[in-house]
C-alpha angles and dihedrals in degrees: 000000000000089000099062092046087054095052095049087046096053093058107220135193085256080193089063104040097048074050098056089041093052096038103037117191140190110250115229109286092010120113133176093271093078089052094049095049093050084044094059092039091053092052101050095045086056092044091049103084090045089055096052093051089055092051098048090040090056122098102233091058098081093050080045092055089046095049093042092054097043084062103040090056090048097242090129105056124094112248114220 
């Protein structure tokens, strides 16, 4: 929504900006390594609640979080 605000407000050449989305160019310098790299970002960032909801959902986590912490706090380890 205050996107769309800021966009009216703004006041673009609408012309120009339907043109560059639906030609879209490379800028100079600029090659499709960048796009695919914020591409990939985007999508993992979006992905990564979701992840965490599965791990946390699965049976073995809670013997996971156990053994971890048994470990973290050295009661594991053998004393000399």
């Amino acid at each position: 929504m205050v996107l769309a605000v800021a966009a009216w407000q703004a006041e673009p050449s609408w012309q120009e900006v339907f043109h560059q989305a639906d030609h879209p160019t490379n800028p100079p310098g600029e090659n499709l390594f960048g796009y695919w790299y914020y591409a990939i970002t985007l999508f993992g960032a979006a992905m990564t609640p979701y992840e965490v909801f599965f791990l946390s959902s699965a049976p073995w986590s809670i013997i996971l979080f156990f053994v971890t912490r048994k470990a973290a706090s050295g009661e594991g380890r053998k004393r000399r």
